[in-house]
Phi, psi and omega in degrees: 000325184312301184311317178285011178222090194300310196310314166310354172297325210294307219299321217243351175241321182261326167322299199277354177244015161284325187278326182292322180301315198295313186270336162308305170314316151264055140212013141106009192289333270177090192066022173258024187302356190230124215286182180255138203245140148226158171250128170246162171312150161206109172257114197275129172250000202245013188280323191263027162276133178317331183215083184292357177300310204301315212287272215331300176309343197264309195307304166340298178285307246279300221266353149273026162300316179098331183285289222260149190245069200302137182234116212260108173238166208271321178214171181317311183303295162321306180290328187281295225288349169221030143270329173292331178277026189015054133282333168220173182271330169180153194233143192223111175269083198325125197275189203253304193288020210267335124022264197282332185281349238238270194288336153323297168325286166347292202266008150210098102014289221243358188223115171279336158274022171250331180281182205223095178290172186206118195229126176293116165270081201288126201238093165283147185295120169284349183284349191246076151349328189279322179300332205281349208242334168293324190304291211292303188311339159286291186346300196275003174288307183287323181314313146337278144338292203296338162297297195275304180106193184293355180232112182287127185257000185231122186321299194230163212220183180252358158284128181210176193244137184274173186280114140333099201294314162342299172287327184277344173270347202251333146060030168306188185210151162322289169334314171313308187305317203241359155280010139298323183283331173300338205256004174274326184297319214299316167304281231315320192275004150335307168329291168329277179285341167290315198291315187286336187283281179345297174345284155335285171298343155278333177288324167281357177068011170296351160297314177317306190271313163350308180291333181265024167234157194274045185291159183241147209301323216301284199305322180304299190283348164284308182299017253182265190304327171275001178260316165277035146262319190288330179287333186264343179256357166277349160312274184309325185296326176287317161313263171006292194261019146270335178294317196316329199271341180241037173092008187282135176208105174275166169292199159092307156102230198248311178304328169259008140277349174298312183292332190292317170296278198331319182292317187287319161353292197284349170268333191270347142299321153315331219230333167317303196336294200305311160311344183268332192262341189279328182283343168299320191278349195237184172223015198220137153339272194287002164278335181292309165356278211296320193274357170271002159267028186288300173311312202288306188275353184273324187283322165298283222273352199241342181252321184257342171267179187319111181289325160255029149248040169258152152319149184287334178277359164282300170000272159329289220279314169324318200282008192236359174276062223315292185293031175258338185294325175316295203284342157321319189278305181307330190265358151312273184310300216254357123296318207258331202128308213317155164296175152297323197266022174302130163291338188286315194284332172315295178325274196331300198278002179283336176262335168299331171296315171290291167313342192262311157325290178301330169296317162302318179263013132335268212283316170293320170310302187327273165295359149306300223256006179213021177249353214262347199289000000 
């Protein structure tokens, strides 16, 4: 039996070493030979100040971590305006007096009362669990290092690093971190089941009869395709309102849960797609199962969980992942804040589109012309 259903192999041969590559791959056993970056903002307010060499030396350590990847803006605004659009991750603002407090040190070291205090202020990306937990303790490690050098002779400084403004307001839960990407899981197994319904429906020879009414493929694959778009987004709604029920109150308000259904609607044609092309390739119920993680396990693991806490090549390899654009638009609204009218969520939803319109009429040409015998 095997032998005559190649596909069915996935299940009991190809499955367990598709699921280990999946998870080697986003957790760094696979390309993660190269550490993880993040990029952040920096605004000097200290260049036109007596003594702009101390910011610059501070500039220095931050981008020799080899971690933080520095992006330089002329003001606050601008960089907060592409922290909401999670373009970077956090922003740090050097004070005008960070100089003088610098050099205060200097010239009494041992007189705490002599020095000219000065507090960096730092701002983090809320969508991101990794920054908020990462970010700062570097911050303040080089704050450090650039006083002391590597071995501290004094508990403290006239420089400090300030309470992320972000964090202290927005007071996430893990849970939090990881529903925009759940609500990309909750589609992706459409797949799954469009590929056994077809599946089915050939084996029983409903296909068979269908051609012989005067239904026209148009209608078939429409009647076919809007009701398992609708089966998926009563997935995600549900998905929703169990989160709702156990305290989830994303940002954005009502207009970016509407775009958030919009968004997700228009991925779960993506995945009809996928699902139609997994029932062209198999011939059975249980051969479609196993070949619908062909799909399943690259779009879970590479699209829907914290993208920046993956290896930077799962990184890479995500943008080419219809659902990281999903979870991407989402942990926008509904983390970060972020408008409807954010150019970063326009992108998403201009590249979630595109992909799913080629992936449907993919899959449909595919099964008119080999899925239905």
């Amino acid at each position: 039996m095997f032998t005559r259903e190649p596909a069915a192999l996935f299940l009991i041969l190809l499955f367990p070493v598709a699921l280990t590559l999946a998870f080697g791959a986003a957790f760094g056993a696979v390309g993660g030979g190269q550490s993880t970056t993040y990029p952040i903002g920096l605004v000097n307010l200290d260049l036109t100040e007596p003594y702009p060499q101390y910011s610059q030396q501070f500039i220095d350590a931050l981008d020799g971590t080899d971690i933080l990847k520095i992006q330089i803006y002329p003001d606050n605004e601008t960089a907060q305006i592409d922290l909401m659009q999670g373009k970077i991750q956090a922003v740090v603002l050097i004070p005008q007096n960070f100089g003088a407090s610098y050099n205060s040190f200097l010239g009494a070291p041992e007189d705490p009362s002599s020095w000219e205090n000065a507090k960096v202020e730092l701002y983090l990306d809320r969508g991101s669990i990794f920054a908020t937990q990462a970010i700062p303790p570097i911050i303040q490690q080089v704050i450090v290092a650039t006083l002391y050098g590597d071995t501290p002779t004094t508990p403290s400084g006239p420089i400090q690093l300030g309470i992320p403004s972000l964090v202290e307001a927005a007071k996430f839960t893990s849970f939090d971190y990881t529903m925009p990407g759940l609500f990309a899981y909750a589609a992706i197994f459409i797949i799954m089941i469009v590929a056994q319904s077809f599946a089915v429906n050939r084996e029983k020879g409903l296909l068979r009869r269908i051609n012989t009414t005067p239904t026209t493929p148009a209608e078939f694959m429409t009647g076919n395709v809007v009701p398992y778009m609708l089966i998926s987004l009563i997935q995600v709604a549900l998905v929703f309102a169990t989160a709702f029920l156990m305290g989830y109150r994303p940002m954005g308000g009502a207009a970016g849960l509407i775009l958030a259904f919009v968004i997700v609607s228009i991925f779960s044609l993506c995945c009809v797609g996928f699902g139609l092309i997994t029932a062209t390739i198999t011939k059975s119920p249980g051969a479609a199962t196993g070949a619908a993680f062909i799909f399943i396990l690259p779009l879970m693991f590479l699209g829907t969980f914290v993208t920046a806490g993956l290896s930077p090549s799962a990184q890479a390899v995500g943008k080419f992942i219809p659902s990281y654009y999903v979870t991407d638009a989402l942990t926008s609204l509904f983390l970060r804040g972020a408008p409807v009218s954010s150019p970063t969520i326009i992108l998403d939803l201009a590249t979630v589109s595109v992909y799913s319109v080629v992936v449907l009429i993919l899959g449909v040409l595919l099964f008119r012309k080999y899925g239905k015998a």
